[in-house]
C-alpha positions as a printed NumPy array, in Angstrom:
array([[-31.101, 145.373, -43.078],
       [-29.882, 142.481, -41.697],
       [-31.272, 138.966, -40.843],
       [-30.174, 136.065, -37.77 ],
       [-26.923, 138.686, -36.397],
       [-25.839, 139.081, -39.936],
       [-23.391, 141.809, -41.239],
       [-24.331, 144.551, -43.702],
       [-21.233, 145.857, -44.848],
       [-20.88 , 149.136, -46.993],
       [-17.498, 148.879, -49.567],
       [-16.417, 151.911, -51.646],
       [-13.926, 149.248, -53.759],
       [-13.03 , 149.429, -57.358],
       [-14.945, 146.446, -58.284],
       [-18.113, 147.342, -56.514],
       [-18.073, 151.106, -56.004],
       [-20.386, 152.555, -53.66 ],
       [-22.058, 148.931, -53.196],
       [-23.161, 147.219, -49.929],
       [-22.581, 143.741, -49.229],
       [-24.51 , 141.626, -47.431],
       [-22.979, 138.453, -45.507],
       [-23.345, 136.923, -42.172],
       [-20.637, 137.621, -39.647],
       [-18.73 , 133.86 , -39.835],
       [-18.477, 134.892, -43.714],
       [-16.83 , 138.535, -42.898],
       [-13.843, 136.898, -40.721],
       [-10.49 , 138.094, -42.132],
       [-12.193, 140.849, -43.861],
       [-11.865, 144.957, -43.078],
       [-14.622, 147.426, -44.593],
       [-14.495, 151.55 , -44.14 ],
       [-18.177, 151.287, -42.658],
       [-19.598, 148.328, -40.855],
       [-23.616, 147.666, -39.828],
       [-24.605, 144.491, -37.   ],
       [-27.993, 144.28 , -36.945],
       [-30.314, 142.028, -35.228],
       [-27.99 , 142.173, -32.154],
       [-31.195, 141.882, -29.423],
       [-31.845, 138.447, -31.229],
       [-31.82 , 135.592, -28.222],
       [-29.178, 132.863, -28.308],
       [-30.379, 129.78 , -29.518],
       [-29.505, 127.511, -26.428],
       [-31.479, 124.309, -27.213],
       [-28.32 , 122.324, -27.038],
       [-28.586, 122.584, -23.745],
       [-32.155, 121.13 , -23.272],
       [-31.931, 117.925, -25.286],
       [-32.768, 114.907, -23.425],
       [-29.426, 113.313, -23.834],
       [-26.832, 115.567, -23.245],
       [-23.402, 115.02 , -24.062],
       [-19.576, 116.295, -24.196],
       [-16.071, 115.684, -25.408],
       [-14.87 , 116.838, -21.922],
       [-17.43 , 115.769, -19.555],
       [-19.206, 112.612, -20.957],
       [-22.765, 111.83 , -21.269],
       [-26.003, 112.794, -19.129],
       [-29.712, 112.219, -18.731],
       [-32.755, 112.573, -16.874],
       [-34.05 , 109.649, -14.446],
       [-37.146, 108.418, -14.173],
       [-38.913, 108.324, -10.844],
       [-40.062, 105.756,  -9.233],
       [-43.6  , 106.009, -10.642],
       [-42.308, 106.005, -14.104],
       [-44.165, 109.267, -14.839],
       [-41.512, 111.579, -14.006],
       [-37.922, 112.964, -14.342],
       [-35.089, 113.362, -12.238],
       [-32.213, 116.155, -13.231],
       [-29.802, 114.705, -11.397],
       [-26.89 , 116.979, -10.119],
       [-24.114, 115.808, -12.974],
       [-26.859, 116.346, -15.414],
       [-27.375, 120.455, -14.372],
       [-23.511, 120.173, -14.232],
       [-23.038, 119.686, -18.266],
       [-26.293, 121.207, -18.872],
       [-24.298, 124.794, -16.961],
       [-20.938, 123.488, -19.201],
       [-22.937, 123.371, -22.49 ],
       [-24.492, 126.603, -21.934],
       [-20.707, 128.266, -20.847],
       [-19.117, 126.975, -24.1  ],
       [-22.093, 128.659, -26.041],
       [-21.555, 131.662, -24.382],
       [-17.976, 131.795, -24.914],
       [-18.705, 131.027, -28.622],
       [-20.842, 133.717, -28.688],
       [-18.005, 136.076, -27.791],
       [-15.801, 135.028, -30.317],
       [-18.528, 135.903, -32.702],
       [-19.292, 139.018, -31.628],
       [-15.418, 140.064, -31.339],
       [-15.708, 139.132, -34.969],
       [-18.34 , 141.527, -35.896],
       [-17.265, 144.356, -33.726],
       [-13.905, 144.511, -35.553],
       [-14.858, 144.387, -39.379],
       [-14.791, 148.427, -39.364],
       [-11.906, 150.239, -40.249],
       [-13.644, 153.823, -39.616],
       [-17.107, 153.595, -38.431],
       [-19.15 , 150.677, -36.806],
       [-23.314, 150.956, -36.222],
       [-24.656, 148.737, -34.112],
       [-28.557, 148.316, -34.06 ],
       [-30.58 , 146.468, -32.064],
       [-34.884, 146.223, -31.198],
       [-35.04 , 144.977, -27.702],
       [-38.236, 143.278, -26.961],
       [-39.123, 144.983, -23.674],
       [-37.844, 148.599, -24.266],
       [-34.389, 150.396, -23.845],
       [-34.89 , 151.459, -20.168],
       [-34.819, 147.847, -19.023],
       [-32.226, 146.906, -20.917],
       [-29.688, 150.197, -19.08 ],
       [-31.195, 148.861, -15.636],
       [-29.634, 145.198, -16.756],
       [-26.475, 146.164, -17.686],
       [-26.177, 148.734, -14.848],
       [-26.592, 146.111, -12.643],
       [-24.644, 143.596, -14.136],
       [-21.582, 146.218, -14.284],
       [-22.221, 146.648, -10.886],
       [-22.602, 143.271,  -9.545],
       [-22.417, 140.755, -12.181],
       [-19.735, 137.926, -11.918],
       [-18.472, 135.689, -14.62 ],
       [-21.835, 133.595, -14.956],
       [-23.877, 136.406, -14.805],
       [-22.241, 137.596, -17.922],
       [-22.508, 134.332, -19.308],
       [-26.174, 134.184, -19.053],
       [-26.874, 137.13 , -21.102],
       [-29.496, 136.686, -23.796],
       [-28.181, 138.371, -26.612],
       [-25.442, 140.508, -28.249],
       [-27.132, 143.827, -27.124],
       [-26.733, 142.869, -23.077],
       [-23.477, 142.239, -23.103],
       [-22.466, 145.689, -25.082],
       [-24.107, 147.709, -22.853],
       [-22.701, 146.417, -19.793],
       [-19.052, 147.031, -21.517],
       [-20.299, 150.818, -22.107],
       [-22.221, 151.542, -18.594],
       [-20.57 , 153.699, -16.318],
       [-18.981, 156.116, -19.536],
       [-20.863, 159.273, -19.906],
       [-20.154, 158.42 , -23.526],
       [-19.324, 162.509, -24.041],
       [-15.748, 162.714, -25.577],
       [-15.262, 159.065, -26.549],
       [-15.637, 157.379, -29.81 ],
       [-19.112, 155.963, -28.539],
       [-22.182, 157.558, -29.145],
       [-25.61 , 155.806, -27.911],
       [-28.678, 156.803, -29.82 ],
       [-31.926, 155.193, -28.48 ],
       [-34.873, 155.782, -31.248],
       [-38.629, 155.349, -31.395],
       [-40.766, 153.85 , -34.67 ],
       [-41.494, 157.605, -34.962],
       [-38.187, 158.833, -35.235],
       [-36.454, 156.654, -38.022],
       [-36.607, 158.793, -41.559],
       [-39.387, 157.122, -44.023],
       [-37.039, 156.764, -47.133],
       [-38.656, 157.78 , -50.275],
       [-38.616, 153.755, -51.793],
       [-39.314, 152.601, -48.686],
       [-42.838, 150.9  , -47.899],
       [-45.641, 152.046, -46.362],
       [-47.931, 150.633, -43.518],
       [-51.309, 149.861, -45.327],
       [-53.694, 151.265, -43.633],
       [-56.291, 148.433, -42.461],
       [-59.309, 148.371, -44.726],
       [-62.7  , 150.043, -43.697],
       [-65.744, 147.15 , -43.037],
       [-68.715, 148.624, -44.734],
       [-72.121, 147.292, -43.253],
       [-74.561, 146.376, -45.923],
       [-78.245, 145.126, -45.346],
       [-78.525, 141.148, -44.197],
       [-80.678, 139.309, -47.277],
       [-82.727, 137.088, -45.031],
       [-82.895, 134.224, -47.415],
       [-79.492, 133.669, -48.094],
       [-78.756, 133.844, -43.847],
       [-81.321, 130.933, -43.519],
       [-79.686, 129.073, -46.127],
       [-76.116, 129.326, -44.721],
       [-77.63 , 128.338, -41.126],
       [-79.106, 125.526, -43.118],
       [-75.956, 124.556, -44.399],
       [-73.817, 125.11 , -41.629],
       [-76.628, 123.011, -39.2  ],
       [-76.597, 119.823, -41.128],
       [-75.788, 116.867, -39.374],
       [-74.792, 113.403, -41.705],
       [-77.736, 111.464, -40.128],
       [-75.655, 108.139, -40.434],
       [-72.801, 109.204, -38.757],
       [-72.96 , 106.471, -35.705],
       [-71.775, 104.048, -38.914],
       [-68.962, 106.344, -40.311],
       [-67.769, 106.014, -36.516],
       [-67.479, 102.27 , -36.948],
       [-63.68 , 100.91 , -37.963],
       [-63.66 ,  98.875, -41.182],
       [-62.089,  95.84 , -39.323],
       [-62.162,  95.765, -35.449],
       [-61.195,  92.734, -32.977],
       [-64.038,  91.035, -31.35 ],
       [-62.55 ,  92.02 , -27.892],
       [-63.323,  95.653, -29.116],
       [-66.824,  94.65 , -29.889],
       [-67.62 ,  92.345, -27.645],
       [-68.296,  94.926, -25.004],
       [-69.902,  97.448, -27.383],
       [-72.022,  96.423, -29.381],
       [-71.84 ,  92.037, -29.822],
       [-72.805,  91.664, -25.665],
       [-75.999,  93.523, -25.879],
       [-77.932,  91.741, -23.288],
       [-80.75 ,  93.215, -21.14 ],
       [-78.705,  93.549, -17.901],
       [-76.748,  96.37 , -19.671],
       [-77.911,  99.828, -17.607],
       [-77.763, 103.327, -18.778],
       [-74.614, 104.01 , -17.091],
       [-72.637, 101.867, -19.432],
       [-70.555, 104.75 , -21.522],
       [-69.365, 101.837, -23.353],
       [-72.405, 101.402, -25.443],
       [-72.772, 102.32 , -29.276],
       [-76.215, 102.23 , -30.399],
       [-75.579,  99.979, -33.39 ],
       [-78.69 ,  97.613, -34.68 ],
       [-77.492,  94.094, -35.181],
       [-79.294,  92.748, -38.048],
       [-81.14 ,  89.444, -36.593],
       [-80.691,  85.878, -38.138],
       [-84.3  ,  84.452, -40.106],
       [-83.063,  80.694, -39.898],
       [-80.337,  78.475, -39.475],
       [-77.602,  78.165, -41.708],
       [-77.622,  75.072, -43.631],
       [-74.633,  73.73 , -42.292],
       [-75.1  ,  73.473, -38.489],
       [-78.584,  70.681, -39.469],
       [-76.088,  68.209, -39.809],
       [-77.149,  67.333, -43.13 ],
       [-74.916,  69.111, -45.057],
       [-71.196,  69.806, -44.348],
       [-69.699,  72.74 , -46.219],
       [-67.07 ,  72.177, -48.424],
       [-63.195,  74.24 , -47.82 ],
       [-64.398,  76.559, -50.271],
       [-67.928,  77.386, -48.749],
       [-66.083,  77.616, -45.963],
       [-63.513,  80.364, -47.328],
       [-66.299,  82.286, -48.295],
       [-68.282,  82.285, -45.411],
       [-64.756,  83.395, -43.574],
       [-64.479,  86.53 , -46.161],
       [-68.271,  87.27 , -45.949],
       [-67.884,  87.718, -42.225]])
């Protein structure tokens, strides 16, 4: 069973008999085995390289969206599609190589399995038509390993060549004797409501932290964010000012000492007064 296009290859050696080994395909390059398995092979490419907002290449240079004249948008210019197209052509062609790799591991049998996400059917209509009228970039934008097989085997019958093409359902894949079971999903089982205990978790769940208006309030704000909010709270405010936190100042019994003229605050009063505030 094999994970991201990797390689599960059976080896009847003399240091391993009978054992399976497990490697991705870069890590089976150069190597032969009597029976090969590629799994995953319906997997999509990973093309991402081809989305980045800076694009860039050896051969072609560097590319990136413009912004409009609003300053909200993008433009894909023309040379940007151009090495977006290049970017995605190299991948494909990398690809290839890749899959070449896989496909020629097996010295005397080679299983290929694959779980395409929107059936079988679709997948024979794809390649038919790609056999049929695909070009080069049509090939090239294939998804995954699987697409590009069966457009190399459409048009055989398959009967009397070394290709055989299997396509099963859940239903008809053998259930191995270690292998695990679907757990069935659990049965609910209704029991009585205790009143009491309902009304308490409504309680609970109901509550509302009556001093929440002051948990909304920052520890340190600018006076040009309270200045509108809650410091200018004169009468000429309306109802339709959203603006408005409902915040009691606390109100001032006398004048400080210092503004009588009487007394003028030492620097350290006056650093303290500064902190207080």
């Amino acid at each position: 069973e094999m994970i991201d296009n990797g390689m599960s290859i059976g080896k009847g050696g003399d240091d391993v008999p009978d054992g399976v080994h497990l490697m991705t395909i870069h890590k089976s390059k150069g190597l032969e085995f009597p029976v090969c398995f590629v799994s995953g092979c319906a997997k999509p490419f990973n093309r991402d390289d081809a989305k980045d907002l800076l694009l860039y290449s050896s051969e072609l240079g560097i590319a990136t969206d413009l912004s409009d004249e609003t300053g909200f948008g993008k433009i894909r210019t023309p040379y940007r599609k151009a090495l977006s197209r290049f970017i995605l052509n190299e991948s494909a062609e990398e690809e290839m190589r890749v899959l070449y790799v896989a496909l020629t591991r097996g010295r005397e049998r080679l299983y290929i399995t694959a779980d395409p996400r929107y059936g079988a059917e679709r997948e024979f209509s794809i390649a038919k038509t790609a056999r049929l009228y695909g070009d080069r970039a049509a090939i090239l934008d294939a998804g995954d390993y699987l697409s590009w097989i069966l457009t190399a085997l459409h048009g055989s019958t398959l009967e009397g060549t070394a290709f055989d093409l299997s396509v099963l359902g859940y239903a008809d894949i053998p259930t191995l004797p270690n292998r695990p079971q679907r757990l069935e999903a659990p049965k609910i089982a209704l029991v009585d409501i205790d009143e009491n205990l309902s009304a308490t978790i409504r309680r609970n769940l109901d509550y509302e932290y009556p001093y929440l208006h002051i948990a909304n309030i920052p520890a340190k704000l600018s006076v040009s964010k309270l200045t509108p909010s809650v410091l200018d709270r004169t009468e000429d405010r309306t109802e339709d000012d959203t603006e408005s936190v409902d915040v009691k100042l606390p109100s001032i019994a006398s004048a400080p000492s210092f503004m009588g003229g009487e007394h003028k605050p030492s620097a350290a009063e006056r650093g303290t007064a500064t902190h207080t505030f």
